[in-house]
C-alpha positions as a printed NumPy array, in Angstrom:
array([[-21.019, -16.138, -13.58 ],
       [-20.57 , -17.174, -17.322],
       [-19.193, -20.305, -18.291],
       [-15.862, -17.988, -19.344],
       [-14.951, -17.306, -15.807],
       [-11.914, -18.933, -14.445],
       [-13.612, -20.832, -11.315],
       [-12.51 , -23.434,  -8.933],
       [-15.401, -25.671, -10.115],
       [-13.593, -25.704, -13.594],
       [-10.041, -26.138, -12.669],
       [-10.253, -27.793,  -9.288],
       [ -9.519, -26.526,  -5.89 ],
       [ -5.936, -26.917,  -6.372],
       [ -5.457, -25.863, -10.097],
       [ -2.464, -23.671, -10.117],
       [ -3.817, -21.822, -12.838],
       [ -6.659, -20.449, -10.779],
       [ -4.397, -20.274,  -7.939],
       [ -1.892, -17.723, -10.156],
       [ -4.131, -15.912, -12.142],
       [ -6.083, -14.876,  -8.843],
       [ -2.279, -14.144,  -7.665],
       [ -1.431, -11.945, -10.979],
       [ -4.948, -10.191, -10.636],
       [ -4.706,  -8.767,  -7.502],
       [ -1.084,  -7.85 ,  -8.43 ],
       [ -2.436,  -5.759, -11.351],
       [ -5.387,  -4.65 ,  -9.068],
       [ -2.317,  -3.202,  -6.438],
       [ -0.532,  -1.728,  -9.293],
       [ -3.574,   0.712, -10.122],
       [ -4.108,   1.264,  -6.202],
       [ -0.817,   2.429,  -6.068],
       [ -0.357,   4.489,  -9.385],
       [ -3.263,   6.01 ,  -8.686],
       [ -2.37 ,   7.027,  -5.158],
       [  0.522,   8.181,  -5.811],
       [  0.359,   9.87 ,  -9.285],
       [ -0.111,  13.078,  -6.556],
       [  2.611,  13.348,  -5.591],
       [  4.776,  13.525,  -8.795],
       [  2.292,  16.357,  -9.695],
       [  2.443,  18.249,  -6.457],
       [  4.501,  20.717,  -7.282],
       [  2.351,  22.187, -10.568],
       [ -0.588,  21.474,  -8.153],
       [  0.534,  23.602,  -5.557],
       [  1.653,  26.402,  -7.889],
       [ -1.331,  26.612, -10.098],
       [ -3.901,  26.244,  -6.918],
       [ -0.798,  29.305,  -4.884],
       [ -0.837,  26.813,  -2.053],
       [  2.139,  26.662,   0.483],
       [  3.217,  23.144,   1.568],
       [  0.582,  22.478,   4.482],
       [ -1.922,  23.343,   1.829],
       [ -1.009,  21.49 ,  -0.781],
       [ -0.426,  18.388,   1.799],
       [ -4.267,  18.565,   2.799],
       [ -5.284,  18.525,  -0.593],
       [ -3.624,  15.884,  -1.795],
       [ -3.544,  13.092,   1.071],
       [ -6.178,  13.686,   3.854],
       [ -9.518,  13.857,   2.057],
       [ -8.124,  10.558,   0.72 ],
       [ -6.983,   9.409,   3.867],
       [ -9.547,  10.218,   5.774],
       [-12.585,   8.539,   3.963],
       [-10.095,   5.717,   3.456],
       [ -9.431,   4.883,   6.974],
       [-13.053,   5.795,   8.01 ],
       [-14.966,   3.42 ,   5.624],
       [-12.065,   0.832,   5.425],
       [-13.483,  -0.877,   8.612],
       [-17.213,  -1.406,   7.566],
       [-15.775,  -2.308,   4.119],
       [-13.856,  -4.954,   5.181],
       [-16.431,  -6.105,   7.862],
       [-18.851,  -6.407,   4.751],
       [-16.158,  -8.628,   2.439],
       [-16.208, -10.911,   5.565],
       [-20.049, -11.401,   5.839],
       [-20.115, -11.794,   1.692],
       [-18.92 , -11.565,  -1.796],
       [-15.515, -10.267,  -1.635],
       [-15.224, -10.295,  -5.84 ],
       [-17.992,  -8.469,  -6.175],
       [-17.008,  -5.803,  -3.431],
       [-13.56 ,  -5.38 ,  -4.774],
       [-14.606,  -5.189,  -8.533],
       [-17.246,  -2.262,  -7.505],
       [-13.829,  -0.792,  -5.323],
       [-11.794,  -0.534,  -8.23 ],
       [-13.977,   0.707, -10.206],
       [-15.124,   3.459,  -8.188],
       [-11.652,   4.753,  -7.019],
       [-10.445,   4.441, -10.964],
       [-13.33 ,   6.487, -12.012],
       [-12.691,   9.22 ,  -9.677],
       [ -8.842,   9.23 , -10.219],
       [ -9.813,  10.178, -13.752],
       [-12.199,  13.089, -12.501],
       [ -8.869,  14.396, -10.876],
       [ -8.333,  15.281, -14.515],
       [-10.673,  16.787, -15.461],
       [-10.912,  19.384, -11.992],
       [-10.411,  22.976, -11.832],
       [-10.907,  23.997,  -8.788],
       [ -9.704,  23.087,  -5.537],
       [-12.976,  21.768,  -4.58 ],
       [-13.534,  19.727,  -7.581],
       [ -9.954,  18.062,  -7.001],
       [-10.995,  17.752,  -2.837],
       [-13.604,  16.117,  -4.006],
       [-12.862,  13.844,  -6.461],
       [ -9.485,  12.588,  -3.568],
       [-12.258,  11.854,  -1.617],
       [-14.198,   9.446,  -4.252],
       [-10.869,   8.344,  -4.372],
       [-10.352,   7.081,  -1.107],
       [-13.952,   5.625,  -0.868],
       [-12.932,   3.462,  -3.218],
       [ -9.803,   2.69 ,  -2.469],
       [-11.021,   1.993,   1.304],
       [-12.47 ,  -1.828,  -0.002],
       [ -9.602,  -2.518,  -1.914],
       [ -6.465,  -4.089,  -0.137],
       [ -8.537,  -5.479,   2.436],
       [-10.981,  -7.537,   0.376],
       [ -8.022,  -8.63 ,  -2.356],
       [ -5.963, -10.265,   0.707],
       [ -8.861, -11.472,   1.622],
       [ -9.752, -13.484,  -1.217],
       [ -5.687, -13.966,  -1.913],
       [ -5.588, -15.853,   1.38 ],
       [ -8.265, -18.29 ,   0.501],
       [ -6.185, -19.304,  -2.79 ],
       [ -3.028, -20.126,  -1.269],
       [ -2.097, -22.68 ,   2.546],
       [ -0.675, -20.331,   4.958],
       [  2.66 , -21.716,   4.448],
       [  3.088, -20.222,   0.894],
       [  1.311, -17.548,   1.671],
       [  3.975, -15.23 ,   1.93 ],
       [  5.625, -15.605,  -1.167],
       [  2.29 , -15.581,  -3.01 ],
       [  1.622, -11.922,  -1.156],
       [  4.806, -11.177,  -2.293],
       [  3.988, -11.886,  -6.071],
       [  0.703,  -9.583,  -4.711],
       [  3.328,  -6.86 ,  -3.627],
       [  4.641,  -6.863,  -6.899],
       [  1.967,  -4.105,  -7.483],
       [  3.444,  -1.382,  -5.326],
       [  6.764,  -1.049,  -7.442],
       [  5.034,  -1.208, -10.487],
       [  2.495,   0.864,  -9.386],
       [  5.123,   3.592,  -8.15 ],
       [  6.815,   3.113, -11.535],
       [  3.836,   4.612, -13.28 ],
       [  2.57 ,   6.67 , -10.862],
       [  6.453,   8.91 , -10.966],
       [  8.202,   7.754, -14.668],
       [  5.105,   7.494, -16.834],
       [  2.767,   9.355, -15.252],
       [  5.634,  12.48 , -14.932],
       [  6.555,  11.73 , -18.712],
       [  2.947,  12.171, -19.804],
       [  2.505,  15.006, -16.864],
       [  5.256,  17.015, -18.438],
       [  4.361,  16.435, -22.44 ],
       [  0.62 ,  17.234, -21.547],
       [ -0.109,  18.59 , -17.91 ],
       [ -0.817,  16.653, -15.163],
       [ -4.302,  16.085, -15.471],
       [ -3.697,  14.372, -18.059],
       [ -1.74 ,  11.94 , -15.971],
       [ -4.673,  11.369, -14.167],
       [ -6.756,  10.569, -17.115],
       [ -3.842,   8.031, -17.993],
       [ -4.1  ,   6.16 , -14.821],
       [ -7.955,   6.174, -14.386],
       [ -9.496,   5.039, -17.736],
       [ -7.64 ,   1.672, -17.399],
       [ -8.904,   1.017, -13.816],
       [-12.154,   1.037, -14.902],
       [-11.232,  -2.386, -17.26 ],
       [ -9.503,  -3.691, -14.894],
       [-12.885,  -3.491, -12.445],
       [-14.679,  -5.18 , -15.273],
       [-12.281,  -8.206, -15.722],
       [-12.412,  -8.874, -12.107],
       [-16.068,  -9.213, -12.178],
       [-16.489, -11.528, -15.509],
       [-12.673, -14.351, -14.619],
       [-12.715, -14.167, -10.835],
       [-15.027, -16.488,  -8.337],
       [-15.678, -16.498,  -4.725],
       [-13.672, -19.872,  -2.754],
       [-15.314, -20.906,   0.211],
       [-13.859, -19.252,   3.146],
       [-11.251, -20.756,   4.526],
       [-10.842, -23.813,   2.674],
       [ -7.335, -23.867,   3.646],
       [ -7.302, -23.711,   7.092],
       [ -7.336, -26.029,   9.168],
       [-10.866, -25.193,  10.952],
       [-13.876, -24.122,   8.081],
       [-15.613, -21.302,   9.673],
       [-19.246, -20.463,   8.166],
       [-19.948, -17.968,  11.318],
       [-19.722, -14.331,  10.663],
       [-17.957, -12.534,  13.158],
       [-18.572,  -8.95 ,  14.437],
       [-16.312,  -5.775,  14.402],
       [-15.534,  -6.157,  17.905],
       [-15.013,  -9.358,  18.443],
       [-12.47 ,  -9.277,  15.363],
       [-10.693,  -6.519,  17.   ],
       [-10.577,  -7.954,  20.589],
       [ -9.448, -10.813,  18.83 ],
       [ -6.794,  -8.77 ,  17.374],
       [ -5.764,  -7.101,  20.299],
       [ -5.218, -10.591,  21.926],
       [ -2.727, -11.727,  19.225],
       [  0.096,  -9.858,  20.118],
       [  2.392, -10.479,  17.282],
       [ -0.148,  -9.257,  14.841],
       [ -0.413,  -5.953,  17.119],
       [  3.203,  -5.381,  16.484],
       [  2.939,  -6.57 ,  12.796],
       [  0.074,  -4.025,  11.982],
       [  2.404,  -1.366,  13.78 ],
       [  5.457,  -2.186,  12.147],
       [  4.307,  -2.37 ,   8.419],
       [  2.571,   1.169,   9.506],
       [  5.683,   2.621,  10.535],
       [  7.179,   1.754,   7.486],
       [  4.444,   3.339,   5.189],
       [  5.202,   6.401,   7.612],
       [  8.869,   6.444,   7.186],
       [  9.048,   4.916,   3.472],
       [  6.269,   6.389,   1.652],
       [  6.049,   9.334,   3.145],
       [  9.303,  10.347,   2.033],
       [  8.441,   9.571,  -0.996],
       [  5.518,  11.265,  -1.059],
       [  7.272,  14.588,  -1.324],
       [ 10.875,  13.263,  -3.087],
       [ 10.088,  14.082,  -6.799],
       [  9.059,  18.015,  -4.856],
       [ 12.535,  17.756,  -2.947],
       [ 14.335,  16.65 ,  -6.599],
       [ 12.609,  19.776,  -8.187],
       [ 13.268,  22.201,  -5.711],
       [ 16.689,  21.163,  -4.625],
       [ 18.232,  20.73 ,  -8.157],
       [ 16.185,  22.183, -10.755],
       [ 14.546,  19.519, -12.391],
       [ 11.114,  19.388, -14.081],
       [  8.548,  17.276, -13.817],
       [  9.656,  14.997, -16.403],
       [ 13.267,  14.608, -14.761],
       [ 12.24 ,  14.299, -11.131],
       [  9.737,  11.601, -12.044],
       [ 12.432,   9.713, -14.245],
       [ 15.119,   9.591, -11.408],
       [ 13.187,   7.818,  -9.034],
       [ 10.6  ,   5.881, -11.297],
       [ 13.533,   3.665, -12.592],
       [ 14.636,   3.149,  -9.167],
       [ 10.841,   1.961,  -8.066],
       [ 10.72 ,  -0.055, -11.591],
       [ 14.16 ,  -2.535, -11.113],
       [ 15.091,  -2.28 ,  -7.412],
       [ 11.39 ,  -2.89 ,  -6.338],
       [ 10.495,  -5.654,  -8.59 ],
       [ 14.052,  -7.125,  -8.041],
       [ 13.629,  -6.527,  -4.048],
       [  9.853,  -8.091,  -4.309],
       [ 10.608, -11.392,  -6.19 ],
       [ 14.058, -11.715,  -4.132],
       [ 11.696, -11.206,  -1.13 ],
       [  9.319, -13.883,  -2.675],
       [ 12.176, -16.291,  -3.306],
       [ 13.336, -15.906,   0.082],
       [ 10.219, -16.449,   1.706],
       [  9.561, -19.672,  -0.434],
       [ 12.698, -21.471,   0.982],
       [ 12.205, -24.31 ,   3.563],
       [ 13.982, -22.345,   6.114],
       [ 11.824, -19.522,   6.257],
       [  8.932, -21.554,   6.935],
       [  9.464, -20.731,  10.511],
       [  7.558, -16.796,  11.089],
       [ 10.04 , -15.449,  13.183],
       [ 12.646, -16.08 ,  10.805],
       [ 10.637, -13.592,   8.51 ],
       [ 10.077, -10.962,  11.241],
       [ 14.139, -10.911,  12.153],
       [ 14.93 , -10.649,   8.241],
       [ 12.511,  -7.579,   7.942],
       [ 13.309,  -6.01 ,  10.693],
       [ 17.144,  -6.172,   9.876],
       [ 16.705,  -4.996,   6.243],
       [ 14.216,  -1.97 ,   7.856],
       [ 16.527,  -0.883,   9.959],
       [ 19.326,  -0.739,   7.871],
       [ 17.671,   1.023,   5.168],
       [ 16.965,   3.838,   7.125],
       [ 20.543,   4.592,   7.426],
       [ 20.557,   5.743,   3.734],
       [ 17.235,   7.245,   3.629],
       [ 18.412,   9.759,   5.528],
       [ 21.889,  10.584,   3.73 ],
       [ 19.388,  10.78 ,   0.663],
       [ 17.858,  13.961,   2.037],
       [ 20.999,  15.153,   3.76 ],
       [ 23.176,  16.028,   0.926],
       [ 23.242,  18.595,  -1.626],
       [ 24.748,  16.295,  -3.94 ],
       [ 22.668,  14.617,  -7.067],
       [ 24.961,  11.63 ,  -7.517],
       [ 24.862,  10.983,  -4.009],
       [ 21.743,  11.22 ,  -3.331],
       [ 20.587,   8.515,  -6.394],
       [ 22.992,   6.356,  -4.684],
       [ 21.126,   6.255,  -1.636],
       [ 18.001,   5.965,  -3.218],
       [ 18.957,   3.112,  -4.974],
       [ 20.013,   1.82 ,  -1.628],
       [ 16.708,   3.337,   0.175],
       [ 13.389,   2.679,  -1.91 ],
       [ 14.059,  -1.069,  -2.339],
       [ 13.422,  -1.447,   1.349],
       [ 10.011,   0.353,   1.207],
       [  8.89 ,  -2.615,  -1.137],
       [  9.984,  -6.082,   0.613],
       [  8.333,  -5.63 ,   3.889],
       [  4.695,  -5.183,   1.991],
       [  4.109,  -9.111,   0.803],
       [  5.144, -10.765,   3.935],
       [  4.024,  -8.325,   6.538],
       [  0.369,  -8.889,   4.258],
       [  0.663, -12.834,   4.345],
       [  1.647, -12.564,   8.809],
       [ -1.367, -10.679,   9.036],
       [ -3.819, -12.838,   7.238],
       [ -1.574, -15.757,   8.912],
       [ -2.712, -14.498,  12.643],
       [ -6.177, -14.133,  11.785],
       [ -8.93 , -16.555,  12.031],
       [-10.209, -16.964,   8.649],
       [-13.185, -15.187,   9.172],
       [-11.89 , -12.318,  10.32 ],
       [ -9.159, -11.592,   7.247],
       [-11.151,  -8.597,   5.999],
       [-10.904,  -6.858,   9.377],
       [ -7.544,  -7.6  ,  10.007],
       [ -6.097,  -6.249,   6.654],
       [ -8.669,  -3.287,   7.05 ],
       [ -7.05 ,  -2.42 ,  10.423],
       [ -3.554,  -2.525,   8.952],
       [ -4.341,  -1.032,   6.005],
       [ -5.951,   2.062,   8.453],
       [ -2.733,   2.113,  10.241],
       [ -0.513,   2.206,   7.549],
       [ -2.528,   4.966,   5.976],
       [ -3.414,   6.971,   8.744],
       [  0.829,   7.185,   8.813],
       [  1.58 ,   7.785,   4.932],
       [ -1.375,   9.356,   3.648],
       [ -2.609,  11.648,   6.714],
       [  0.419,  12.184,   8.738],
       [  3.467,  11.944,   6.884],
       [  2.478,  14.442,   4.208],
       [  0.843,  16.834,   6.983],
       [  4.023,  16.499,   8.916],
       [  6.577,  17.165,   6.334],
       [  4.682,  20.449,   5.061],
       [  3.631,  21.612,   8.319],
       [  7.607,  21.281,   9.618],
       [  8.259,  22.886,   5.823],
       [  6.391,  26.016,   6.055],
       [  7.693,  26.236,  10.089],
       [ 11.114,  26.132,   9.115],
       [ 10.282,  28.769,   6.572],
       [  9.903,  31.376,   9.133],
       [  6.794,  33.242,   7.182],
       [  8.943,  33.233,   3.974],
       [  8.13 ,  31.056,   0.821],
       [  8.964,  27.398,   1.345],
       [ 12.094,  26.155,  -0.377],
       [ 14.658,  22.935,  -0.708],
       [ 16.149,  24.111,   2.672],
       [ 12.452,  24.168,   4.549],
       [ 11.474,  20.939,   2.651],
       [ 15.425,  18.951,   3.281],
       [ 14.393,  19.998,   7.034],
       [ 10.695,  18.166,   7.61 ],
       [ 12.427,  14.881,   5.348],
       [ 14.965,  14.953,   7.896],
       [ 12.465,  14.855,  10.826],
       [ 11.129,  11.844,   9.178],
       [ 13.619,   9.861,   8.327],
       [ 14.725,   7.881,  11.69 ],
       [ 11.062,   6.868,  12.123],
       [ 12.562,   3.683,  10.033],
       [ 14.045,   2.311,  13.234],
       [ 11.126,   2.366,  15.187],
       [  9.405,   0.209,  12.453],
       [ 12.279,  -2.614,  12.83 ],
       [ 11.572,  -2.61 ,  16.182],
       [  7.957,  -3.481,  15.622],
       [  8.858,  -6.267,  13.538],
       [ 11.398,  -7.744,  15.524],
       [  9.403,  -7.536,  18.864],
       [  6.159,  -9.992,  16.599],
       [  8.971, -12.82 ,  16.051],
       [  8.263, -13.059,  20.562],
       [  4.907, -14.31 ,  20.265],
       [  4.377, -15.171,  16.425],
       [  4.093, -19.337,  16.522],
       [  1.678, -19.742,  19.549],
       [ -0.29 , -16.62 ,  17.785],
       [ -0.763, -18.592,  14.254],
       [ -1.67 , -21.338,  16.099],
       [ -4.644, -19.708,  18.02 ],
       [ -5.279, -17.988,  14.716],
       [ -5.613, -21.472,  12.777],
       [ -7.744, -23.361,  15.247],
       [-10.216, -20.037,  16.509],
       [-13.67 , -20.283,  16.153],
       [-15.35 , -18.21 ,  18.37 ],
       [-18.693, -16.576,  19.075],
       [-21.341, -17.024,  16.224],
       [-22.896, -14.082,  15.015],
       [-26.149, -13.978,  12.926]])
């Protein structure tokens, strides 16, 4: 690297400058994942009309060529990042996955679009994983979960372009052109993670240094032995189920249930993502920072407790036929699908050894998007066109598979209550592992 790059040989190992601007980075880095993700699903409805798709269609296109090539290469990704340079693997991630967002604009066909999901999600795959990764490395495990909270920032304003500006510019131009929007910055954004971010020496932090390189299955037998991180990994994947995946098809429910465009049904929600999520995430990372929640099962109680009761209004949100009501309850709802992401992030890396951090956000980020990005969407339009008996799919058909959805919220809390059991003796194996050396 050039002698411009911010580096921990300039600044020091514990230069809070470094420290934050690696924070702020990967923040902007989960913004674009997230906007560019998601963009979909504020433009499903002209998708689906101007490809004549029915909901199950229109659900395939859109989430499981991503999915699938995202949970399928996520694991080799990750395993990679561990055994090398995790900048360079996430710079070449976001720029591949922002390049083929902006292809999404410029498709015509339903292949073309399949396709270009599918670069997508190849690039997306390296992403999460590798940027915790090297997150984890900046930061003691202690503050760790207010600094993946600052991280988590990303998904709020991520969702806040993906529905307000990206429906705005969607409904003044088309919605390939929202694409376009989204994509052409990721690829800068790839290119100023390459030239101001370095690579800290693996676990630096910790209180064991581990230069061995472990392999894919002992990482995951490893994983399978901590417990708490089992039920962590399940519980922030029930979430994306039950959170995300109502949102993937709310601005469709806001269209088809009262009449709004593109423009409108982006604006209601987008607003909601923009102040409750950034508001919910910094609370979150406040919280987190205090001396009393340095204890981890005092984190898993408070997110299972603000899960659970969430999911109380997430389904009145779908229930009624009334507008006002329903932006009530979403005001009450999305917040929730936003403070669980930095801490359940920071427990993760927290119960892995440190050279296993890759793997272990890879296999939570497969979980989580196996549920929102394969199931959820399949699920909703598959119970959608059911419901519609043969007939065209409506806001009755659609309210229905939401509904179906909805409770899944509770069995998320109960994930993250039953990790607070085992959580302390499990970051202590974590912190002290060192396990079989692989060449």
């Amino acid at each position: 690297m050039g002698s411009s790059a911010l580096s921990v040989t300039k600044w020091g190992v514990d230069s809070a400058v470094v420290r934050w601007y690696v924070a702020a980075m990967t923040c902007l880095i989960y913004t674009i994942n997230i906007a560019d993700r998601y963009v979909v699903s504020t433009v499903l409805e002209p998708i689906r009309l101007e490809l004549h798709l029915n909901d199950t269609g229109v659900a395939f296109l859109t989430g499981v060529p991503l999915g699938l090539f995202y949970v399928t290469l996520g694991i080799p990704i990750s395993w990679l990042a561990d055994r090398s340079n995790r900048r360079n693997i996430l710079a070449a991630c976001v720029l591949i996955w922002s390049g083929f967002t902006a292809a999404c604009g410029f498709s015509r066909t339903y292949l073309q679009f399949m396709l270009a999901r599918v670069g997508v999600g190849i690039g997306e795959a390296g992403g999460t994983p590798t940027s915790n990764a090297l997150l984890a490395d900046y930061f003691p495990a202690v503050r760790r979960p207010m600094a993946f909270t600052i991280l988590a920032l990303g998904a709020p304003l991520g969702a806040w372009l993906g529905a307000d500006m990206a429906g705005a510019v969607a409904n003044a131009f088309g919605w390939r052109a929202a694409f376009l929007a989204l994509g052409v910055p990721g690829v800068l954004i790839g290119l100023l993670v390459l030239l101001t971010i370095r690579e800290p020496e693996r676990g630096r932090l910790d209180l064991i240094t581990a230069s061995q390189r472990a392999s894919v299955t002992e990482s995951l037998r490893f994983l399978w032995q901590q417990r708490a991180a089992f039920h962590v990994i399940m519980g922030s994947g029930v979430c994306s189920l039950w959170g995300w995946g109502l949102i993937w098809w709310t601005p469709t429910f806001l269209m088809r249930t009262f009449s709004l465009d593109v423009g409108e049904a982006g604006a209601i929600t987008g607003n909601i993502h923009l102040i409750t999520g950034v508001l919910a995430s910094i609370g979150t990372a406040w919280l987190f920072a205090q001396p009393s929640m340095m204890d981890p099962r005092r984190v898993c109680w408070v997110l299972a407790a603000g899960v659970g009761l969430a999911t109380i209004p997430s389904i009145i949100a779908y229930w009624t036929h009334s507008l006002s009501l329903a932006r009530v309850m979403f005001w009450l709802f999305i917040p929730a699908i936003y403070f669980y992401i930095g801490p359940c992030m920071a427990l993760v890396q927290n119960l892995a050894a440190c050279h296993m951090r890759s793997v272990f956000a890879a296999w939570s980020g497969l979980c989580g998007n196996v549920f929102n990005l394969i199931i959820a969407p399949q699920l909703v339009g598959l119970l959608s066109d059911w419901y519609a008996g043969g007939h065209a799919t409506d806001a009755a058909s659609l309210r229905f598979g939401l509904l179906a959805l909805a409770p899944t919220g509770f069995w998320a809390a109960y994930h993250l209550y039953a990790a607070s059991r085992t959580i302390i003796a499990d970051q202590r194996t974590a912190s002290t592992y060192v396990g079989a050396i692989v060449p």
